[in-house]
Every structure is written in C-alpha cells, then in structure tokens.
C-alpha atoms as a printed R data frame, in Angstrom:
    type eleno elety resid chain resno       x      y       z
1   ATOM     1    CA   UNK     A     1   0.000  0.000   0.000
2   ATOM     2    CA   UNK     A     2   2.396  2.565   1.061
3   ATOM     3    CA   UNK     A     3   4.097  1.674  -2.843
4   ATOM     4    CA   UNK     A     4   0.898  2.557  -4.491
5   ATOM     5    CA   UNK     A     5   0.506  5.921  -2.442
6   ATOM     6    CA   UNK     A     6   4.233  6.615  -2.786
7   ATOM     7    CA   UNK     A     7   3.614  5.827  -7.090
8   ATOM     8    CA   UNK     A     8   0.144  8.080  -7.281
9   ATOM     9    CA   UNK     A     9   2.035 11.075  -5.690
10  ATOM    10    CA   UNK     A    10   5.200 10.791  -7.773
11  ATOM    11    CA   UNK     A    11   2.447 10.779 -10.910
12  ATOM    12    CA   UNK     A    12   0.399 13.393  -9.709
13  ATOM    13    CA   UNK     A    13   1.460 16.494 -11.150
14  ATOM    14    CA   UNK     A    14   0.135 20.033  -9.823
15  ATOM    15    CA   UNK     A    15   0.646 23.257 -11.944
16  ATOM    16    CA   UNK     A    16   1.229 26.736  -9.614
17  ATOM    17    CA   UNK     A    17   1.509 29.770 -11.225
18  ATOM    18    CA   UNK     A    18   1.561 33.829 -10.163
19  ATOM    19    CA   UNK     A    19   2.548 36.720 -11.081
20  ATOM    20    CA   UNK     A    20   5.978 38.485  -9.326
21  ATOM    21    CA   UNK     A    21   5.219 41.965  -8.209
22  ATOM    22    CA   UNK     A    22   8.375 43.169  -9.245
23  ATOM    23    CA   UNK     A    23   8.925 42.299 -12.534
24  ATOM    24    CA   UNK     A    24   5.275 41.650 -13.295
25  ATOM    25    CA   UNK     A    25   6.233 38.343 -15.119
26  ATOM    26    CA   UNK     A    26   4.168 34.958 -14.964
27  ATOM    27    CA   UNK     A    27   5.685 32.277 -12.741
28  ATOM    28    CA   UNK     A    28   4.178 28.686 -14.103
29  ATOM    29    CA   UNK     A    29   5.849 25.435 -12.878
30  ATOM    30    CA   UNK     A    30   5.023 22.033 -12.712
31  ATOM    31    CA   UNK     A    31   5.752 19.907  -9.638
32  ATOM    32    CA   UNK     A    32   4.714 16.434  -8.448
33  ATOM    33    CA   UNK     A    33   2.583 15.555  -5.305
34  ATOM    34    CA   UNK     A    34   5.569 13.986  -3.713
35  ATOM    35    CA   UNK     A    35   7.669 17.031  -4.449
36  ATOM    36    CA   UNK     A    36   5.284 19.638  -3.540
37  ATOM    37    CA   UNK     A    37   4.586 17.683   0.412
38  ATOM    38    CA   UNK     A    38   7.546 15.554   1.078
39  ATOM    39    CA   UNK     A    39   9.340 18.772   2.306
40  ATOM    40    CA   UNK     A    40   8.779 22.690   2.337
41  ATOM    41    CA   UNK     A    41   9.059 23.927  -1.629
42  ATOM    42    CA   UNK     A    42   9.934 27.579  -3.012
43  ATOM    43    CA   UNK     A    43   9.198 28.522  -5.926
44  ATOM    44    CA   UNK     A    44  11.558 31.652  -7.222
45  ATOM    45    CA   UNK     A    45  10.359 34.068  -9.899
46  ATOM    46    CA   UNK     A    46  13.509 34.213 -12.133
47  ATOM    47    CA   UNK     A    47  14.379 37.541 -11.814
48  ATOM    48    CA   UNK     A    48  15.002 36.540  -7.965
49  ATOM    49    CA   UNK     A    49  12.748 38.895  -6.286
50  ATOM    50    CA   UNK     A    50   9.778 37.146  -5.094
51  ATOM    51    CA   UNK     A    51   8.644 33.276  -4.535
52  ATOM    52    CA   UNK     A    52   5.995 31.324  -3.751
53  ATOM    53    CA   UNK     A    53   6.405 28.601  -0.514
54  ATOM    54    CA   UNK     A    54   4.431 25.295  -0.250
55  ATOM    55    CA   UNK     A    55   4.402 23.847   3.290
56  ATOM    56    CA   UNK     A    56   2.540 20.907   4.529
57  ATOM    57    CA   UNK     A    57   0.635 21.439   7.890
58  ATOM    58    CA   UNK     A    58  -1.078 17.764   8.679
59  ATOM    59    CA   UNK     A    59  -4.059 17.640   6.246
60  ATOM    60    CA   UNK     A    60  -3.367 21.185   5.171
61  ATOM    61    CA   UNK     A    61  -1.077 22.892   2.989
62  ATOM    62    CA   UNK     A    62   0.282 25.987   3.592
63  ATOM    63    CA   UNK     A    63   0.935 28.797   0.822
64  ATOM    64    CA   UNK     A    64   2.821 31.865   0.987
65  ATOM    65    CA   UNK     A    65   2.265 33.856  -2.204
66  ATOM    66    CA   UNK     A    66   3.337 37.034  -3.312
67  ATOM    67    CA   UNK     A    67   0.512 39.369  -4.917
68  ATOM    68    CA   UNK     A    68   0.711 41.781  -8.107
69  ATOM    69    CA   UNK     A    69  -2.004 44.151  -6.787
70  ATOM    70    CA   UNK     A    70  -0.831 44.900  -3.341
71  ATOM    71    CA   UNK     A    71   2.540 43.845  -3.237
72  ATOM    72    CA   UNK     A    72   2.796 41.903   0.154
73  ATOM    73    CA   UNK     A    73   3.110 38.155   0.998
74  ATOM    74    CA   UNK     A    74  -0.387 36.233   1.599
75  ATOM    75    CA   UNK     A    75  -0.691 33.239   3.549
76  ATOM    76    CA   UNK     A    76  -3.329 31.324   3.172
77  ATOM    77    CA   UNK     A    77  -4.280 27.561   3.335
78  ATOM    78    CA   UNK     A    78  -5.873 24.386   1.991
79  ATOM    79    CA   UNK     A    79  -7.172 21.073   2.739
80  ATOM    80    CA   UNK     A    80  -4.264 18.387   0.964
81  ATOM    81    CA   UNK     A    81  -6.922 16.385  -0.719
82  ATOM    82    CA   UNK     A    82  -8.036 20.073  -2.646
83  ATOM    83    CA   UNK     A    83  -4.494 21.131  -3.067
84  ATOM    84    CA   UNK     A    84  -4.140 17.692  -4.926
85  ATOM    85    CA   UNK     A    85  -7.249 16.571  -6.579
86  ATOM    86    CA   UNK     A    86  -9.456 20.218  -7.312
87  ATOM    87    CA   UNK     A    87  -9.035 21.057 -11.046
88  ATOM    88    CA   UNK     A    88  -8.024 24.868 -10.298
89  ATOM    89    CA   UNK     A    89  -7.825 26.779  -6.733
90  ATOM    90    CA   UNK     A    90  -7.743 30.125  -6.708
91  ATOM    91    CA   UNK     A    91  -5.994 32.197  -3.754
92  ATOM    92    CA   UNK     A    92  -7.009 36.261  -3.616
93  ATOM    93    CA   UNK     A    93  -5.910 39.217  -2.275
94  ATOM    94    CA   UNK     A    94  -7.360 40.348   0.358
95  ATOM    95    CA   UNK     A    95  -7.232 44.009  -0.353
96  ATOM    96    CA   UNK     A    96  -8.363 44.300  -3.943
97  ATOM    97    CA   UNK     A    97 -10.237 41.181  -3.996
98  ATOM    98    CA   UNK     A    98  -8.322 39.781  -6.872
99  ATOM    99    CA   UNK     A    99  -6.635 36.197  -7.729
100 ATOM   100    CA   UNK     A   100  -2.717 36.176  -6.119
101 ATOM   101    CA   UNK     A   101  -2.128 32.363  -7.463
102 ATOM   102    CA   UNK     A   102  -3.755 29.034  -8.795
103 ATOM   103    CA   UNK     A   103  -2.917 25.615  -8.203
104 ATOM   104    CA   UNK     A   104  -4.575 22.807 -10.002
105 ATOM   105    CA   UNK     A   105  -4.281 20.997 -13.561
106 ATOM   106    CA   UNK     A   106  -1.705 22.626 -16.219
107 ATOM   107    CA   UNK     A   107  -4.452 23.862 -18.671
108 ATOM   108    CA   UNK     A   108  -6.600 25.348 -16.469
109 ATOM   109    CA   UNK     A   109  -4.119 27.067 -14.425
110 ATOM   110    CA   UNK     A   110  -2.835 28.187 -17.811
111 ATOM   111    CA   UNK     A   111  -6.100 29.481 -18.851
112 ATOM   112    CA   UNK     A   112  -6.838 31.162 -15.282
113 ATOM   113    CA   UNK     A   113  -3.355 33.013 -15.578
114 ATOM   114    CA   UNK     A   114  -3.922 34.082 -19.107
115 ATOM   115    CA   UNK     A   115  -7.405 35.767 -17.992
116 ATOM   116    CA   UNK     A   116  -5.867 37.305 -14.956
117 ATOM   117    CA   UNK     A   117  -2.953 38.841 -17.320
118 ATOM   118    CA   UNK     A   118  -6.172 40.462 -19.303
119 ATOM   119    CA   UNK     A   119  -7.597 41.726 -15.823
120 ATOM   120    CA   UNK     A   120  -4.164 43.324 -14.888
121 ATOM   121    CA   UNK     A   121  -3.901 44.454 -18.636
122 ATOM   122    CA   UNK     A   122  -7.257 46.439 -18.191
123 ATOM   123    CA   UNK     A   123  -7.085 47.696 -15.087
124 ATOM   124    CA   UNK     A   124  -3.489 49.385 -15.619
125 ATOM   125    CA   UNK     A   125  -5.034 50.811 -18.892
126 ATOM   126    CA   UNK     A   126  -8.091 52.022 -16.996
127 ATOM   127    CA   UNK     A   127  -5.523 53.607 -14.435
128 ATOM   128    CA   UNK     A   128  -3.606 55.258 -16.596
129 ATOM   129    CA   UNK     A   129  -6.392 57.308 -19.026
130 ATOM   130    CA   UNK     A   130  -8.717 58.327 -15.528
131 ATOM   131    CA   UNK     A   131  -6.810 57.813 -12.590
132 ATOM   132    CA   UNK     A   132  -8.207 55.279 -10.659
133 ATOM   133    CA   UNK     A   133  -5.917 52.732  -8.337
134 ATOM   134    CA   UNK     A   134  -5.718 50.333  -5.788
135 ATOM   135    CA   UNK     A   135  -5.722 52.900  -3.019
136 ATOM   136    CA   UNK     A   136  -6.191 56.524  -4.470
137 ATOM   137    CA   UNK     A   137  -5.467 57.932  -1.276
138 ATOM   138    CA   UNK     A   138  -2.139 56.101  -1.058
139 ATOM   139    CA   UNK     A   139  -1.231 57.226  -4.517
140 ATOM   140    CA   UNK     A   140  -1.955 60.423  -3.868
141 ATOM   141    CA   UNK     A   141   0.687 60.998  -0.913
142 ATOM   142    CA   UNK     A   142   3.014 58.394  -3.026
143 ATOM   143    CA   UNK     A   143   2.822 60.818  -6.153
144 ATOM   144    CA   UNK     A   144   3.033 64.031  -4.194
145 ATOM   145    CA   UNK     A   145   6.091 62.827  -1.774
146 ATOM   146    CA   UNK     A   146   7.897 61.827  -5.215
147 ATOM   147    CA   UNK     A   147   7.527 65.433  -6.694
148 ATOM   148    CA   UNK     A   148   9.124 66.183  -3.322
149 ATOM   149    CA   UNK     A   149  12.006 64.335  -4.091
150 ATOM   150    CA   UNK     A   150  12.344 65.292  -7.099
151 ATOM   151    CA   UNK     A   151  12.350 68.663  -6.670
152 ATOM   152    CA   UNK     A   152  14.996 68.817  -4.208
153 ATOM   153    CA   UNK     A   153  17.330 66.677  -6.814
154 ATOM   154    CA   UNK     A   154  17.181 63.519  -4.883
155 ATOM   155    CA   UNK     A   155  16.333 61.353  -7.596
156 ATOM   156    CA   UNK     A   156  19.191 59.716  -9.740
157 ATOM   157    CA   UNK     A   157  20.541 56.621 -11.086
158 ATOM   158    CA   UNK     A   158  23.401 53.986 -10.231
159 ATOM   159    CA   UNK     A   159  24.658 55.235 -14.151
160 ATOM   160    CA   UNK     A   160  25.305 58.757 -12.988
161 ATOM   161    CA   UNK     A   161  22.555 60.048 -14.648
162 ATOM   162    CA   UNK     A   162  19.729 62.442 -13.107
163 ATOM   163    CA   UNK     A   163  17.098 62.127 -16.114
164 ATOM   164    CA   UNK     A   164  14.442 60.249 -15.288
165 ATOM   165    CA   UNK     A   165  10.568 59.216 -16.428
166 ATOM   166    CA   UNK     A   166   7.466 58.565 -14.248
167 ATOM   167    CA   UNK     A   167   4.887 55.659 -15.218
168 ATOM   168    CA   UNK     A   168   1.922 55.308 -12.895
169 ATOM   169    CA   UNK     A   169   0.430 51.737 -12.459
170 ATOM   170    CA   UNK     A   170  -2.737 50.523 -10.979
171 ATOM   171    CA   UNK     A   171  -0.855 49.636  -7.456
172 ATOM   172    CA   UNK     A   172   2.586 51.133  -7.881
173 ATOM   173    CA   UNK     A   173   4.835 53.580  -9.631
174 ATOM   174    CA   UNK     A   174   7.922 52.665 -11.737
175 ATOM   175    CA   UNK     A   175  11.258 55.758 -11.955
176 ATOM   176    CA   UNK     A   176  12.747 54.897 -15.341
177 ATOM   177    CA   UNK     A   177  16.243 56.256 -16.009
178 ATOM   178    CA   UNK     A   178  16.112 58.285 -19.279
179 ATOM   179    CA   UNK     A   179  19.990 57.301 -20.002
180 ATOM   180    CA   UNK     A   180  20.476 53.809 -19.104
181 ATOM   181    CA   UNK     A   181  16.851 52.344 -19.327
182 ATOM   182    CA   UNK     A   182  17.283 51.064 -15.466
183 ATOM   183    CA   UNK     A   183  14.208 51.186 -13.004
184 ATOM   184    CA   UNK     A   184  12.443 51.459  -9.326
185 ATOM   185    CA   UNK     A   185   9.571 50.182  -8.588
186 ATOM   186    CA   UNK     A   186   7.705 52.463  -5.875
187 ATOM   187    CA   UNK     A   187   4.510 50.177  -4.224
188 ATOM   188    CA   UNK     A   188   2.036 52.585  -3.447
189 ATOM   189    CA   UNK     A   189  -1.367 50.463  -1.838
190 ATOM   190    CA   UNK     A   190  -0.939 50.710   2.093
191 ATOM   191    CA   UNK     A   191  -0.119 53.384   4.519
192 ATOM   192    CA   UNK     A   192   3.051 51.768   5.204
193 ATOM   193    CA   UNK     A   193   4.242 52.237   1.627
194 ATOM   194    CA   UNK     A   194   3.605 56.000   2.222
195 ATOM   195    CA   UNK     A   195   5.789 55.666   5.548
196 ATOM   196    CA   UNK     A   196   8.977 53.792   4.073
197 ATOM   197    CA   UNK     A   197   8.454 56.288   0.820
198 ATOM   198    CA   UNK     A   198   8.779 59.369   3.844
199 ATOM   199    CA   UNK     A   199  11.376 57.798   5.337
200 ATOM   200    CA   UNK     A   200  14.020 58.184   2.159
201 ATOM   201    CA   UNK     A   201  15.237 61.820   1.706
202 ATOM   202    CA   UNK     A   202  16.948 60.110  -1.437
203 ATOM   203    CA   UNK     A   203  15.953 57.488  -4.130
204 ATOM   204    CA   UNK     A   204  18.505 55.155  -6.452
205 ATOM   205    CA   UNK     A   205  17.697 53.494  -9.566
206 ATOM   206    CA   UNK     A   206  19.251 50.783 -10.217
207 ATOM   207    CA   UNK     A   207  21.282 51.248 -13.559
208 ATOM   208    CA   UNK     A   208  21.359 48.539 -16.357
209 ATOM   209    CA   UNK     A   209  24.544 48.705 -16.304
210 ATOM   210    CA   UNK     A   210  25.259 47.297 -13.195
C-alpha cells in the first residue's frame, strides 16, 4: 500500500503559477505531489525577487504567495486532498479582492493566468487614461512625496545620470532612467508604503549597467 501511495504522488502532477510583483512576469511550474509535500518547496520568480512557498501542515497545505495588486506576501491555506485533486484553486488578495495564485491541472491554471494577465492588462489601462488605483489615497501621498524628491534633486541613477521618467500603475509607480533604461519600482497600496516612501530623503535606480 504505502508503494501505491508513494507511485500516485510521484504521478500526480500540480501546476502553480503567479505573477511576481516586481517584474510583473508569470511564474508557471510544474511539480509532483511527492515534491510539492515531502518537504517545504519555493518557488523563485527568475528575476530573484519574489517566490511562492508550499508547506505541509497535517491535512493542510500551507501557501505563501506574493501578490501583483498589493505587493505583500499572503498566507493562506488548503485542505491536501483540494491542493491535490481540485481542477483549479484560486488564492485572492485580500485588499483588492483579486486572484494572487492558482494551483490545479496545467491547462486550467494556464487558462486562469492568461485571464488574470487580461484583468491586470485592463485595469493598468483604466488607471492610466482616468486615474483610478488600488488605493487613491495612497497614490496620492506616493505621487506628491515623489515630486518632493524630485524637486529637491534627490532622484538619480546607479549610471550617474539624473534624467528620469514617471509611469503610474494601478498599485505602484515605476522611476525609469532616461539614459540607461534602469528602473524602481515604488509600491504605493498601504499606509506603510507612504511611511517607508517618507522615510528616504533620497531614491537610487538601479542602472542597467550594473
């Protein structure tokens, strides 16, 4: 018996996918039952910046995934027999109510990633021709602390150069270095982001180059 159950998890494959909140990229992998609970998995965007964590808890599994809308870590959890049998589960964000990650069958993980890239492709468009976000309020103070910074020169990049575009998203705001093509991403969805944003008389881009 404990062949047969040691057999059905090595063929039983699960498909996780999410986006990274720093590159904005789709992270889709394929892992097998016995993979995913014989010990704690990570799963790393490959731009290194954020990763999803699989943990089992008894008859639960444990996620940890990051989110493209608010930008923090959720935790959230499952019964095993879902996290291995359902067709597609869908994890959300608490704060704008939208899907964070899926785990389930390849296609329709596949298919549930591909309409969430449509969702985040709309919303960003909507954002940018009438202004709405995540958290106007927290954009607001995000947008008006920047043109702080800016105006005192404290804005520059790793490539020496001061010249520098602004692109407003749905949940954050990207500094793109005119010269060298290098960026920041600036999260602006909770009050904290507004606090760490105060706290930095002085902002770096990262060049390219580097």
């Amino acid at each position: 018996m404990k062949v047969e159950v040691w057999v059905m998890l090595q063929e039983t494959m699960r498909t996780i996918g999410f986006f990274c909140p720093s590159c904005r990229q789709a992270v889709i992998v394929d892992r097998s039952a016995f993979q995913l609970l014989a010990s704690k998995s990570q799963i790393d965007c490959p731009c290194g910046a954020s990763s999803l964590h699989v943990e089992l808890q008894n008859d639960k599994v444990r996620l940890t995934a990051p989110c493209l809308f608010c930008e923090e870590n959720h935790t959230v959890t499952c019964s095993s027999h879902a996290f291995l049998q359902e067709k597609t589960i869908a994890f959300s964000c608490g704060v704008s109510g939208l899907d964070c990650c899926y785990v389930g069958e390849r296609e329709s993980v596949y298919a549930a990633m591909n309409r969430l890239q449509e969702t985040v492709d709309g919303l960003e468009s909507e954002a940018a021709s009438s202004g709405i976000f995540l958290n106007e309020m927290v954009m607001e103070e995000i947008l008006s602390e920047l043109r702080d910074i800016g105006q005192r020169d404290g804005i520059s990049c790793t490539c020496g150069s001061r010249r520098f575009s602004l692109n407003v998203n749905y949940s954050s705001v990207e500094l793109s270095c005119s010269a060298c093509g290098g960026t920041l991403k600036i999260p602006a969805t909770t009050l904290s982001d507004i606090d760490d944003l105060c706290c930095k008389p002085v902002l770096s881009i990262r060049s390219k180059k580097t």
